[in-house]
BAVO-809804 format. One record per residue: residue in one letter; x, y, z of N, C-alpha, C, O in turn; residue number from 1. Coordinates in steps of 0.02 Angstrom, whole numbers, always signed. Layout:
<sites>
site type a	n_east X	n_north Y	n_up Z	ca_east X	ca_north Y	ca_up Z	c_east X	c_north Y	c_up Z	o_east X	o_north Y	o_up Z	seq NUM
...
</sites>
This chain:
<sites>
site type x	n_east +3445	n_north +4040	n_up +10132	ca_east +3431	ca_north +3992	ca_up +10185	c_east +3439	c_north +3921	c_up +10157	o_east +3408	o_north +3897	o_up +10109	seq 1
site type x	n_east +3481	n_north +3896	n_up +10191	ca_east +3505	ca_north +3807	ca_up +10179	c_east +3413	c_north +3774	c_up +10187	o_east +3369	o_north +3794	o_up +10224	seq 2
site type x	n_east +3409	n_north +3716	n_up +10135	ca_east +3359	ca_north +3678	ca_up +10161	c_east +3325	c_north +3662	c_up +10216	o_east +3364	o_north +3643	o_up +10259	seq 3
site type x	n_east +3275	n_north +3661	n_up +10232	ca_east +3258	ca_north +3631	ca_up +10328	c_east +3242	c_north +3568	c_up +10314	o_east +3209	o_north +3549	o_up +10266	seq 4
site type x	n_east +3274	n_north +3527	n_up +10366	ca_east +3256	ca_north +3445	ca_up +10366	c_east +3198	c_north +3452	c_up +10385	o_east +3176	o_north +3500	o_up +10416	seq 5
site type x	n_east +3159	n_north +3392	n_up +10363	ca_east +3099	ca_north +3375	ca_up +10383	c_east +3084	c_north +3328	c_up +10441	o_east +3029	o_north +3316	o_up +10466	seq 6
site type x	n_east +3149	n_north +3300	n_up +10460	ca_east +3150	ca_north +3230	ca_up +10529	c_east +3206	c_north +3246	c_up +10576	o_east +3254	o_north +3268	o_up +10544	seq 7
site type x	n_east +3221	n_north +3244	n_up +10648	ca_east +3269	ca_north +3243	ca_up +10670	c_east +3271	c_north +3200	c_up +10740	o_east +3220	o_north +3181	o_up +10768	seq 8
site type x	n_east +3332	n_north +3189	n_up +10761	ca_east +3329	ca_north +3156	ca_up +10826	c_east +3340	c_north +3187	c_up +10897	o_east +3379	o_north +3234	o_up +10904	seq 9
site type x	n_east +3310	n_north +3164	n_up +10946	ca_east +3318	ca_north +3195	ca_up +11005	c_east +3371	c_north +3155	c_up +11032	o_east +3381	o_north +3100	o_up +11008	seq 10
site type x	n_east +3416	n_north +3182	n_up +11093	ca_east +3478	ca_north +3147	ca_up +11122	c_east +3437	c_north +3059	c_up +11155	o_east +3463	o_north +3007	o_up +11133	seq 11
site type x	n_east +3396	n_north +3056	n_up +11188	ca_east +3367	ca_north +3004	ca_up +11198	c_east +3340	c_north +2938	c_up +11137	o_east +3340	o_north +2876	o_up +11141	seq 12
site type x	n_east +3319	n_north +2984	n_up +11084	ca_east +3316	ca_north +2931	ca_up +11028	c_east +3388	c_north +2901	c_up +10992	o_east +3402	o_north +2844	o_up +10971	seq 13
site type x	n_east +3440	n_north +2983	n_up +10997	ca_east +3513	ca_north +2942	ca_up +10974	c_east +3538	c_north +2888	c_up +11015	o_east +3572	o_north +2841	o_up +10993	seq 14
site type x	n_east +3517	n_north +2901	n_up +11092	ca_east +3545	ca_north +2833	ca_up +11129	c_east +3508	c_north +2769	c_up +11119	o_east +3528	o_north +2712	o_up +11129	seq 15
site type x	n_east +3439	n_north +2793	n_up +11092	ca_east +3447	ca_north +2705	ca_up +11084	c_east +3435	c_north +2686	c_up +11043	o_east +3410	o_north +2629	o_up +11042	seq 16
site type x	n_east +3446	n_north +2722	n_up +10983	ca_east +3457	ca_north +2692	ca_up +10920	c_east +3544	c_north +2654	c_up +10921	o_east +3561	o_north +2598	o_up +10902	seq 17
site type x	n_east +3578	n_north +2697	n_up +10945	ca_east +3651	ca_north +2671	ca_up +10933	c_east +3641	c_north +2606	c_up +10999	o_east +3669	o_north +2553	o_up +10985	seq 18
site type x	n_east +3618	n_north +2607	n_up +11040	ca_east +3603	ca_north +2530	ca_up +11054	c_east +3550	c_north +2469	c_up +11007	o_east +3551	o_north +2408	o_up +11004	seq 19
site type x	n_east +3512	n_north +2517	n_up +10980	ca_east +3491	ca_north +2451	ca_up +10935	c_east +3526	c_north +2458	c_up +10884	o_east +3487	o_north +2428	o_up +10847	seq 20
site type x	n_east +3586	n_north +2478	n_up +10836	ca_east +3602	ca_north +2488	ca_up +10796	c_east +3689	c_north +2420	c_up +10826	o_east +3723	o_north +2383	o_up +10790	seq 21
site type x	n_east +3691	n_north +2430	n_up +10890	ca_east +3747	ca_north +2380	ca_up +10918	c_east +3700	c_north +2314	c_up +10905	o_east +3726	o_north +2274	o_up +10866	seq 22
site type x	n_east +3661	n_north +2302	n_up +10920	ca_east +3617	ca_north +2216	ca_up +10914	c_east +3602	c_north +2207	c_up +10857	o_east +3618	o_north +2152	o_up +10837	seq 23
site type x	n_east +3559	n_north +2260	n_up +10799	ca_east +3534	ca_north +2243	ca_up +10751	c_east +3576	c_north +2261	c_up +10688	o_east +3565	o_north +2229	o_up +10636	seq 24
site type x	n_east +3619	n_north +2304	n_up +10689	ca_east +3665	ca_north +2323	ca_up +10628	c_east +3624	c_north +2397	c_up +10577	o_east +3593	o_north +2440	o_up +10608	seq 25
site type x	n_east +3626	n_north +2399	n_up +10537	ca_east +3603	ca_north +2458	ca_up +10485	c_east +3522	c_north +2459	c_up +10503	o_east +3489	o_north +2407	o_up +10508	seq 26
site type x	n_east +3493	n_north +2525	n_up +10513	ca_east +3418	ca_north +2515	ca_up +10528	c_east +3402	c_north +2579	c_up +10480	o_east +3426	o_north +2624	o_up +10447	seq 27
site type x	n_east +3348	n_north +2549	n_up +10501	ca_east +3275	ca_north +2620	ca_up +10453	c_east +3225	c_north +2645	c_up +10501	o_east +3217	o_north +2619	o_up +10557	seq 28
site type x	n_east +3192	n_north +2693	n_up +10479	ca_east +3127	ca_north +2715	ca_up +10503	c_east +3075	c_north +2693	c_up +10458	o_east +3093	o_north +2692	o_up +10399	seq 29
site type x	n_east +2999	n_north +2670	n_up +10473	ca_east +2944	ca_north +2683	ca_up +10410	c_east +2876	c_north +2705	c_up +10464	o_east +2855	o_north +2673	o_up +10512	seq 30
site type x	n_east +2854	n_north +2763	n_up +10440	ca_east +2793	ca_north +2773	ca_up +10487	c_east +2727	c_north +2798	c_up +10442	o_east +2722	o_north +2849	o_up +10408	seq 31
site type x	n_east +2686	n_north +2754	n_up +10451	ca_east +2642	ca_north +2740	ca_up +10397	c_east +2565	c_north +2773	c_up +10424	o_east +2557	o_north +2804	o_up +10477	seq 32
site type x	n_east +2512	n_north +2756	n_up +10373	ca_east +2455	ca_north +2794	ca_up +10391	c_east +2426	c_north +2737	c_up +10431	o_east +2366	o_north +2748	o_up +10443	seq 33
site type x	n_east +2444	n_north +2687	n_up +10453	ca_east +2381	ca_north +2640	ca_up +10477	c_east +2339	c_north +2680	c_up +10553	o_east +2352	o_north +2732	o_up +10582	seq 34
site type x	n_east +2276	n_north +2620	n_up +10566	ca_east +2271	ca_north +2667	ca_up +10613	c_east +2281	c_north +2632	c_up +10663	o_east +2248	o_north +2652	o_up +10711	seq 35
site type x	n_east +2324	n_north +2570	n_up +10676	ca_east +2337	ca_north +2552	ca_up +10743	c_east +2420	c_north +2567	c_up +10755	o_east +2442	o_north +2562	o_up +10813	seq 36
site type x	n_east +2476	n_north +2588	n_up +10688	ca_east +2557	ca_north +2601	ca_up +10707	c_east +2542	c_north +2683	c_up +10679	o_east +2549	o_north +2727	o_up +10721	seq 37
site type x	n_east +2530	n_north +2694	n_up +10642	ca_east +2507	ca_north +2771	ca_up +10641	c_east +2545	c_north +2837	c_up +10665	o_east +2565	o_north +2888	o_up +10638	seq 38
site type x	n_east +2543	n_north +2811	n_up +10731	ca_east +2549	ca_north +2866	ca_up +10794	c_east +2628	c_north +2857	c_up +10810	o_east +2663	o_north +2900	o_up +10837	seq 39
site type x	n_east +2649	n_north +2795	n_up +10786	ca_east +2735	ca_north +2796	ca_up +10804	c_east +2785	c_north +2788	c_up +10745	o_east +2756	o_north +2783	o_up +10691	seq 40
site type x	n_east +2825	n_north +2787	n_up +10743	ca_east +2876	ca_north +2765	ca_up +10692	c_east +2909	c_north +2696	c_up +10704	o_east +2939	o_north +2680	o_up +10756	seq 41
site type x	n_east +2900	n_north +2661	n_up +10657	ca_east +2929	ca_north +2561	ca_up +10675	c_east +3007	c_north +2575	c_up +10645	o_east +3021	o_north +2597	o_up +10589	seq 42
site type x	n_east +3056	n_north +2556	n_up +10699	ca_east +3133	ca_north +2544	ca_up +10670	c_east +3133	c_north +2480	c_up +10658	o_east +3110	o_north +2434	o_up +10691	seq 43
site type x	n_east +3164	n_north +2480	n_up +10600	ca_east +3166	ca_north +2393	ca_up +10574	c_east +3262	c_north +2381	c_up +10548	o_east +3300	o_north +2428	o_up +10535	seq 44
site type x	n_east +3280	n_north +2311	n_up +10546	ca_east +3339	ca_north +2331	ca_up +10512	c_east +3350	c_north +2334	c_up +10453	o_east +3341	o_north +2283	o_up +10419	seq 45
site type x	n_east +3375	n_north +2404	n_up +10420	ca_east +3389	ca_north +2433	ca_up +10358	c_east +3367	c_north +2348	c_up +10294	o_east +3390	o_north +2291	o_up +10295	seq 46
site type x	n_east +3320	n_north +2378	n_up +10252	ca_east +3313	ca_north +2343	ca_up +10216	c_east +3256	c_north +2294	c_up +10221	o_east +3231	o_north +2269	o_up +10171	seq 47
site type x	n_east +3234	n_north +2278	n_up +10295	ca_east +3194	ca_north +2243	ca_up +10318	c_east +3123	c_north +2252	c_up +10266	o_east +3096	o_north +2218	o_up +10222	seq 48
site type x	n_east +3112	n_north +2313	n_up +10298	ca_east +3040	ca_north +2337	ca_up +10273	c_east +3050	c_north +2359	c_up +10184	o_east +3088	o_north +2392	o_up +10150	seq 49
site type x	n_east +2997	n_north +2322	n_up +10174	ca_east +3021	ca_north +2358	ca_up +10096	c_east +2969	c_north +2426	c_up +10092	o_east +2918	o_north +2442	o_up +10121	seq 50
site type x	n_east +3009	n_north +2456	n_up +10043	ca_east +2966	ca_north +2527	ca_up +10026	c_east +2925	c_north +2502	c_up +9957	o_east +2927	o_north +2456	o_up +9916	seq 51
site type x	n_east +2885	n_north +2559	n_up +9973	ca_east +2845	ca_north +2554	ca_up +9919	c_east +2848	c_north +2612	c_up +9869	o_east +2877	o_north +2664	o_up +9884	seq 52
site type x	n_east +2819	n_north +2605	n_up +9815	ca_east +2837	ca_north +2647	ca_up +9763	c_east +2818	c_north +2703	c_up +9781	o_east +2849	o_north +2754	o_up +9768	seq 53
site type x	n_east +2764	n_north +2699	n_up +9814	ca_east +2728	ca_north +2787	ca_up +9832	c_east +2780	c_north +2804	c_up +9904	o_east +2803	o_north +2860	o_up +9916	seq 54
site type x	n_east +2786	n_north +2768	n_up +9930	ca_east +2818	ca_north +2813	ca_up +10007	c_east +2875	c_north +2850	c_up +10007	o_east +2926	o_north +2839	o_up +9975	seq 55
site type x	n_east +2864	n_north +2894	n_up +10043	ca_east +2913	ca_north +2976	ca_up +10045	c_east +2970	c_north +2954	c_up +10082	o_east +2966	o_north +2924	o_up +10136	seq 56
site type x	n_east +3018	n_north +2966	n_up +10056	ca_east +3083	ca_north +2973	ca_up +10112	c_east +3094	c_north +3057	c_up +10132	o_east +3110	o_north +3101	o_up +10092	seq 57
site type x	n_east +3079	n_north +3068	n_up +10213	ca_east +3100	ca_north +3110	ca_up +10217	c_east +3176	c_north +3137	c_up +10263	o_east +3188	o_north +3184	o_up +10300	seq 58
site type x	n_east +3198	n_north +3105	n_up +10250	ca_east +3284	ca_north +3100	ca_up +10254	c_east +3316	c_north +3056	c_up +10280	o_east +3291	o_north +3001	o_up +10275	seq 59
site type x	n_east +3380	n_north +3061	n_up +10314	ca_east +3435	ca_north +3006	ca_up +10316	c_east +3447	c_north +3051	c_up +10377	o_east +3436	o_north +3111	o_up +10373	seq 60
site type x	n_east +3472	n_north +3017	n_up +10445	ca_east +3467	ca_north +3034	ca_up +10514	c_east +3539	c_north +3020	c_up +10524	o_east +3548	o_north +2959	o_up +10516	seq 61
site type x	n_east +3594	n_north +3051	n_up +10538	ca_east +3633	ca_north +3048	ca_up +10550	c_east +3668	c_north +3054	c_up +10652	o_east +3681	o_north +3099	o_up +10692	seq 62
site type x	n_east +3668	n_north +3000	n_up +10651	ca_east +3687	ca_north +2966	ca_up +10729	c_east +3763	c_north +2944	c_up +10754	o_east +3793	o_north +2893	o_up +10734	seq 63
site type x	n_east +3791	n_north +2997	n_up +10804	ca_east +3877	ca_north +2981	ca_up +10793	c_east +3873	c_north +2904	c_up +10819	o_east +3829	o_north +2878	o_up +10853	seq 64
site type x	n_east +3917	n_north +2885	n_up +10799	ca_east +3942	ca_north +2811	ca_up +10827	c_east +3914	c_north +2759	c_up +10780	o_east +3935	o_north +2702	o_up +10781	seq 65
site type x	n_east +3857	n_north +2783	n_up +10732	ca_east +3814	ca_north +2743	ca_up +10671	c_east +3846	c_north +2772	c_up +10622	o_east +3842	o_north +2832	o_up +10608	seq 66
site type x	n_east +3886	n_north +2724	n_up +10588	ca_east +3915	ca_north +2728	ca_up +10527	c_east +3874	c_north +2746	c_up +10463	o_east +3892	o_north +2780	o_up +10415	seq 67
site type x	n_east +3820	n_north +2717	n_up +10473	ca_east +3758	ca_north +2730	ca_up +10393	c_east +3735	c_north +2798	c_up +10418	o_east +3762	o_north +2833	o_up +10461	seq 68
site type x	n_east +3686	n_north +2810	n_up +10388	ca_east +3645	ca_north +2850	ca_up +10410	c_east +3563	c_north +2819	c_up +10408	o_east +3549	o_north +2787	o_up +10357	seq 69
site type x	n_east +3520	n_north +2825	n_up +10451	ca_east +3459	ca_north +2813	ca_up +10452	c_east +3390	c_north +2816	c_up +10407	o_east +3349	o_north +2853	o_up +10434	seq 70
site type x	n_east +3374	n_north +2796	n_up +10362	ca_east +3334	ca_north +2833	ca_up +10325	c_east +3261	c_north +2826	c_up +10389	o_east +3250	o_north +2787	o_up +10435	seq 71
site type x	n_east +3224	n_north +2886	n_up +10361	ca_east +3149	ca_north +2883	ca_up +10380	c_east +3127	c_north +2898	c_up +10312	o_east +3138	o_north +2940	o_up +10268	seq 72
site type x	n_east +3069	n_north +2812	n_up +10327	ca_east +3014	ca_north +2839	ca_up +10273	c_east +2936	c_north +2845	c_up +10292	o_east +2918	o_north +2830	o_up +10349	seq 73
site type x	n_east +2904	n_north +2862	n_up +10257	ca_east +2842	ca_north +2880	ca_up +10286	c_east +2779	c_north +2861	c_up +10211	o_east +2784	o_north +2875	o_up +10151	seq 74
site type x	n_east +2738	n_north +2835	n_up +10239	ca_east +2688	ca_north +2836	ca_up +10189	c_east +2658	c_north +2878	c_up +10152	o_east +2640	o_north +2923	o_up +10190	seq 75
site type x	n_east +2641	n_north +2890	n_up +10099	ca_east +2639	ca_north +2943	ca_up +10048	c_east +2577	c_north +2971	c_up +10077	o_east +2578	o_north +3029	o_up +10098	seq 76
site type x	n_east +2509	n_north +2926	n_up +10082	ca_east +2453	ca_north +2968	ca_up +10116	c_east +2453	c_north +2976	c_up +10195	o_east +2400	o_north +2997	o_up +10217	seq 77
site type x	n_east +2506	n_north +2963	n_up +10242	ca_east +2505	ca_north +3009	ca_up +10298	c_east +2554	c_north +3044	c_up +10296	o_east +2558	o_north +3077	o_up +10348	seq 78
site type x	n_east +2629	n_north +3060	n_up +10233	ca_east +2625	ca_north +3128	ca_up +10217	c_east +2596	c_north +3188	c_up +10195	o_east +2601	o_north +3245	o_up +10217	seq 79
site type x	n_east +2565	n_north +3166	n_up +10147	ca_east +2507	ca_north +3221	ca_up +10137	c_east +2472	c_north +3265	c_up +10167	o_east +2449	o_north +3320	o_up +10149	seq 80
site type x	n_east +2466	n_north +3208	n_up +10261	ca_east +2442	ca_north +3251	ca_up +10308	c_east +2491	c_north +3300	c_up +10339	o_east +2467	o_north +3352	o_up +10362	seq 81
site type x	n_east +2567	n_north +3288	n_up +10342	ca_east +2597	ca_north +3292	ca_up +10386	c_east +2667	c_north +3334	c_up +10356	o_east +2715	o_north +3349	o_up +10391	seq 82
site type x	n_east +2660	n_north +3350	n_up +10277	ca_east +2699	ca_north +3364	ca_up +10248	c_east +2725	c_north +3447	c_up +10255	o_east +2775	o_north +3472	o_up +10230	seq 83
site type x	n_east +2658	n_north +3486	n_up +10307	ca_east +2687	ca_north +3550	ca_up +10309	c_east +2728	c_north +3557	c_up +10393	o_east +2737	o_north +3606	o_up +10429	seq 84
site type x	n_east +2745	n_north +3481	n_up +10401	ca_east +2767	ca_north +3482	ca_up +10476	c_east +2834	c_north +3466	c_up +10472	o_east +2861	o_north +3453	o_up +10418	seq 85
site type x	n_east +2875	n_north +3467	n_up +10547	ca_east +2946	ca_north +3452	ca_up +10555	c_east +2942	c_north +3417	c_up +10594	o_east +2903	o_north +3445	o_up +10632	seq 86
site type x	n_east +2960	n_north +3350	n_up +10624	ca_east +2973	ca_north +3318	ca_up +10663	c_east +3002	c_north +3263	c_up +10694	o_east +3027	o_north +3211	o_up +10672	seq 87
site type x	n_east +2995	n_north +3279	n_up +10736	ca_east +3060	ca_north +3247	ca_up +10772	c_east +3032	c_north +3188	c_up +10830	o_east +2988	o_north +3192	o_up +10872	seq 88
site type x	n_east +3094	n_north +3112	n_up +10807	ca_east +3083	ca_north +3074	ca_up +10842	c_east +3105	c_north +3089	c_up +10931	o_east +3152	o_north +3124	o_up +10951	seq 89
site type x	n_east +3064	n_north +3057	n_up +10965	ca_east +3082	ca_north +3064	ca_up +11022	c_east +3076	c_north +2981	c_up +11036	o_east +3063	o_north +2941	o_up +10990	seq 90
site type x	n_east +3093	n_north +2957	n_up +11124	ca_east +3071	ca_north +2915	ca_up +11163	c_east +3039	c_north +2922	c_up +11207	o_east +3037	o_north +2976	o_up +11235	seq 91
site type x	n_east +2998	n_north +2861	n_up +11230	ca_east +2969	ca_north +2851	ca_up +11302	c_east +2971	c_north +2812	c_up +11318	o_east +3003	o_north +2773	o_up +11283	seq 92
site type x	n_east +2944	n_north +2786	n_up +11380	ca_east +2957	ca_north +2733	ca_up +11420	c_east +2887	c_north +2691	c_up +11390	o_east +2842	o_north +2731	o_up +11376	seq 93
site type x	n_east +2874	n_north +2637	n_up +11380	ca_east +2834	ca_north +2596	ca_up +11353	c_east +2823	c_north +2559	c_up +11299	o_east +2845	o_north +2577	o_up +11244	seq 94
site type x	n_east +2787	n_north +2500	n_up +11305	ca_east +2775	ca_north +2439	ca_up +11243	c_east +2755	c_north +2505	c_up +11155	o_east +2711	o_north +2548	o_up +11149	seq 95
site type x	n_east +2797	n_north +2488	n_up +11116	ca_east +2803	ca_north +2515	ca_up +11052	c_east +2780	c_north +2456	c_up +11004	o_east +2787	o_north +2396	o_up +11016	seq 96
site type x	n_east +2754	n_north +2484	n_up +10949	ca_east +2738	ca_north +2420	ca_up +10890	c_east +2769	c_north +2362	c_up +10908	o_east +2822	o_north +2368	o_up +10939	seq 97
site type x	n_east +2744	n_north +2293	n_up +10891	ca_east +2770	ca_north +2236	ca_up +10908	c_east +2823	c_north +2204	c_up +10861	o_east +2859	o_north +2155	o_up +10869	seq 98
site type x	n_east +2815	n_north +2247	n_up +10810	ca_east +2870	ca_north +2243	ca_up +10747	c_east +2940	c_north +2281	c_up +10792	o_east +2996	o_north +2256	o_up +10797	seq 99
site type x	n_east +2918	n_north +2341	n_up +10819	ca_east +2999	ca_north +2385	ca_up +10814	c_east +3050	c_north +2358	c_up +10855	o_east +3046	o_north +2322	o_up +10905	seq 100
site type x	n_east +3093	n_north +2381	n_up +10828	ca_east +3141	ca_north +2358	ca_up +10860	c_east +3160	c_north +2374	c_up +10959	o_east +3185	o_north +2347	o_up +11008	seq 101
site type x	n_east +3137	n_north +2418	n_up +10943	ca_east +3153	ca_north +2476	ca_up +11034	c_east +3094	c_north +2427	c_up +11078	o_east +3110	o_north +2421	o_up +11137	seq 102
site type x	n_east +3022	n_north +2386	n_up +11059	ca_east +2995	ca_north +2370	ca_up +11085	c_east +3022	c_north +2316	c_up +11153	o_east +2995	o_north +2312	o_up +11208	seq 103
site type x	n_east +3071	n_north +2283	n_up +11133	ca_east +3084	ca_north +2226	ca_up +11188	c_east +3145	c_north +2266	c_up +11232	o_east +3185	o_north +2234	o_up +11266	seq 104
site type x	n_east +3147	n_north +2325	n_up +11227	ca_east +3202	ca_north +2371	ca_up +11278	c_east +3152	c_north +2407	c_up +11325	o_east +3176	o_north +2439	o_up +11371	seq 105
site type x	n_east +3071	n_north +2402	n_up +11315	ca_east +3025	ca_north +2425	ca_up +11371	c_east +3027	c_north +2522	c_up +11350	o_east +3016	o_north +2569	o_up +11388	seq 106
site type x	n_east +3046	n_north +2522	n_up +11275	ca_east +3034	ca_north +2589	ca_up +11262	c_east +3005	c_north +2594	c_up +11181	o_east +3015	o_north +2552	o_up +11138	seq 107
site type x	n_east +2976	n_north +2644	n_up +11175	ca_east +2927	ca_north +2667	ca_up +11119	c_east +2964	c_north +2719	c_up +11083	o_east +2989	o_north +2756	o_up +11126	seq 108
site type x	n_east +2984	n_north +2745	n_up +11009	ca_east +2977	ca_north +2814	ca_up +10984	c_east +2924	c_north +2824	c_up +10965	o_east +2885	o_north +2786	o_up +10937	seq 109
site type x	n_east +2915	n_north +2901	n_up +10982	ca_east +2870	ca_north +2946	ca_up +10968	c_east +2876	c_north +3002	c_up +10934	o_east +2927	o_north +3034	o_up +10949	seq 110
site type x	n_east +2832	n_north +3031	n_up +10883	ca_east +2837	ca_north +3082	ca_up +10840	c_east +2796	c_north +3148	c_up +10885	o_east +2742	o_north +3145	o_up +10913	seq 111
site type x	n_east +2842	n_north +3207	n_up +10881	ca_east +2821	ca_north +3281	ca_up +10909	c_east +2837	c_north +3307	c_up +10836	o_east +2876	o_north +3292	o_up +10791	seq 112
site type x	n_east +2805	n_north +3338	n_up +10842	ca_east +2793	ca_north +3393	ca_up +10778	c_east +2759	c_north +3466	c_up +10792	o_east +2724	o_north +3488	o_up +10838	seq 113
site type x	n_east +2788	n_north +3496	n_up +10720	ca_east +2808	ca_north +3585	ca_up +10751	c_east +2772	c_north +3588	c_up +10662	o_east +2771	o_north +3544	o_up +10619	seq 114
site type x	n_east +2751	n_north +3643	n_up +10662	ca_east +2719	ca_north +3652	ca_up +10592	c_east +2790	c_north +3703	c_up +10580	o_east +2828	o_north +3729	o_up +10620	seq 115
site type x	n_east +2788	n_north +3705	n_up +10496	ca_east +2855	ca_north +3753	ca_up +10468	c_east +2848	c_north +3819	c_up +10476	o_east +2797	o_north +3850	o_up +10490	seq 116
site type x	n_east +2885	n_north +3833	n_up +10469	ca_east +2864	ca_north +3934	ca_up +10440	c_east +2871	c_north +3945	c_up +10379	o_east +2908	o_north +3914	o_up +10340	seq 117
site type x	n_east +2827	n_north +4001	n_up +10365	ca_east +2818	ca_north +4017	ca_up +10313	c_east +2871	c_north +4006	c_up +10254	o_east +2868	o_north +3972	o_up +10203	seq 118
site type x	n_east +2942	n_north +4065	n_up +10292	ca_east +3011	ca_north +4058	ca_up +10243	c_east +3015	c_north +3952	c_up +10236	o_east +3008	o_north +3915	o_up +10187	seq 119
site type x	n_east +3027	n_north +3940	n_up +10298	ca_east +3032	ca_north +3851	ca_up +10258	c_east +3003	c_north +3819	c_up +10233	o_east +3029	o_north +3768	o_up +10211	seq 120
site type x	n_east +2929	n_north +3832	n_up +10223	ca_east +2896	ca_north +3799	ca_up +10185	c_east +2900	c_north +3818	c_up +10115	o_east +2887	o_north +3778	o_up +10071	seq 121
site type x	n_east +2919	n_north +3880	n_up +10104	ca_east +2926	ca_north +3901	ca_up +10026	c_east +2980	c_north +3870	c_up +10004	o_east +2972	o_north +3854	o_up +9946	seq 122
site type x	n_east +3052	n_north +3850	n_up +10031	ca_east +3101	ca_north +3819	ca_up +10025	c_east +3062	c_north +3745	c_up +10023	o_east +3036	o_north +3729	o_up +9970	seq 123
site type x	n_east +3059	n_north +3708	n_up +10071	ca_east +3016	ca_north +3661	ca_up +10025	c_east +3000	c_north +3628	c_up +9973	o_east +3019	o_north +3573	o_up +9951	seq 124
site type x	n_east +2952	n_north +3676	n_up +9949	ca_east +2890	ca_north +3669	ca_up +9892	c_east +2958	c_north +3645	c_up +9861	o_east +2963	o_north +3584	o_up +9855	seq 125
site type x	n_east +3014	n_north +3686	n_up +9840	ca_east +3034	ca_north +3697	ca_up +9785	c_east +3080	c_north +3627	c_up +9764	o_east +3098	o_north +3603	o_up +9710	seq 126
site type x	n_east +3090	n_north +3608	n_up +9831	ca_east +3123	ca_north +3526	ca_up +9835	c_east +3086	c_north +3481	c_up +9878	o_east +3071	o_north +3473	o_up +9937	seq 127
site type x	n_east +3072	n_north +3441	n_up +9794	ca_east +3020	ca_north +3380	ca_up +9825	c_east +3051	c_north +3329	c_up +9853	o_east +3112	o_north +3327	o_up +9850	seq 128
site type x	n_east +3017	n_north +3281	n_up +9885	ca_east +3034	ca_north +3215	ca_up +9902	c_east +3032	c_north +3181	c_up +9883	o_east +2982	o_north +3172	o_up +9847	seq 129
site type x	n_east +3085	n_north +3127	n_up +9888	ca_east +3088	ca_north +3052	ca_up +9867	c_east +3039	c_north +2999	c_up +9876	o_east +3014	o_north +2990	o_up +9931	seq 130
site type x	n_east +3023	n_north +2965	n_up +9825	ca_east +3011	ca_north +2901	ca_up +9832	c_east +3043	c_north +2852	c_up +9844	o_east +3104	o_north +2851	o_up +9852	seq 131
site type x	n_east +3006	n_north +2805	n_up +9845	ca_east +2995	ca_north +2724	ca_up +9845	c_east +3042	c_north +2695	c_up +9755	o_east +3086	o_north +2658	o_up +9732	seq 132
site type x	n_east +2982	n_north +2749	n_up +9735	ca_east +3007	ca_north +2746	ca_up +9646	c_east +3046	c_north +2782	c_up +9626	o_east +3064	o_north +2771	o_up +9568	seq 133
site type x	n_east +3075	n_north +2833	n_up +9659	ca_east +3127	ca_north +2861	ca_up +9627	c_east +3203	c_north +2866	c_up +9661	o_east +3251	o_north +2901	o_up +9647	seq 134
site type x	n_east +3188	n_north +2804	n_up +9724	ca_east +3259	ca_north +2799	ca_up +9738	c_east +3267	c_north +2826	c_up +9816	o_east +3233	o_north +2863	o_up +9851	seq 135
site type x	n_east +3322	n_north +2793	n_up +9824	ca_east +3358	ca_north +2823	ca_up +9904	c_east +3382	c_north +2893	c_up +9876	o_east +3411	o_north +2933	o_up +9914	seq 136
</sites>
C-alpha cells in the first residue's frame, strides 16, 4: 500500500484557491493550535507566514491550473491532537480568519476529518513528518 496523504482538497476549495492563487500568486496553508484560528486553516501567500521550527508539514496540495504546489502546515501541538486523522480542506460560505486570504471573497475553509485505519496508520508511523527544522 502506497502512503496515505494526510491533507486533501475538495472541488470547491480547488476553485478558490486557483482564484486566490490568480490575485495572490504562490500560497500556503498554516493551521495552528490557537484557540480563536484553531478551527480553520489561514491561506497566506507562500512564504508569508513563517514556519517554525516545531511545525509539521503535512503535505504539498496539488491544484490543476496552480503551477506550485500548496504546502499545509500545521502546528506541532495541534498535530499531536490530530495526527491519527486525514483531512480534508473544504469551503463555506462565511467571514474566515481576518488574516486569510478567502476572507474578503465572503468565504471560509474548513477542516472535516476522518480518523485513519488501522492498515494507514501503521504506514504512517513508519514515515514521519516534516518540520519547520528539517525542511520543505
Amino acid at each position: 500500500m502506497e502512503i496515505p496523504t494526510r491533507v486533501e482538497l475538495t472541488p470547491l476549495a480547488e476553485d478558490l484557491l486557483r482564484k486566490l492563487y490568480a490575485i495572490h500568486g504562490p500560497l500556503m496553508f498554516h493551521q495552528s493550535g490557537g484557540c480563536c484560528d484553531g478551527s480553520s486553516p489561514m491561506c497566506y501567500p507562500a512564504g508569508e507566514f513563517r514556519v517554525g521550527g516545531a511545525d509539521v508539514k503535512l503535505g504539498d496540495l496539488v491544484v490543476a491550473d496552480i503551477p506550485e504546489p500548496i504546502g499545509f502546515w500545521m502546528s506541532a501541538t495541534q498535530f499531536e491532537y490530530w495526527k491519527h486523522t486525514h483531512l480534508t480542506v473544504d469551503v463555506v460560505d462565511g467571514r474566515g480568519g481576518g488574516f486569510s486570504l478567502e476572507s474578503p471573497e465572503g468565504k471560509r475553509f474548513l477542516i472535516r476529518s476522518r480518523l485513519f485505519t488501522d492498515e494507514q496508520w501503521a504506514i504512517l508511523e513508519k514515515h514521519p513528518v516534516k518540520t519547520g527544522a528539517t525542511g520543505n
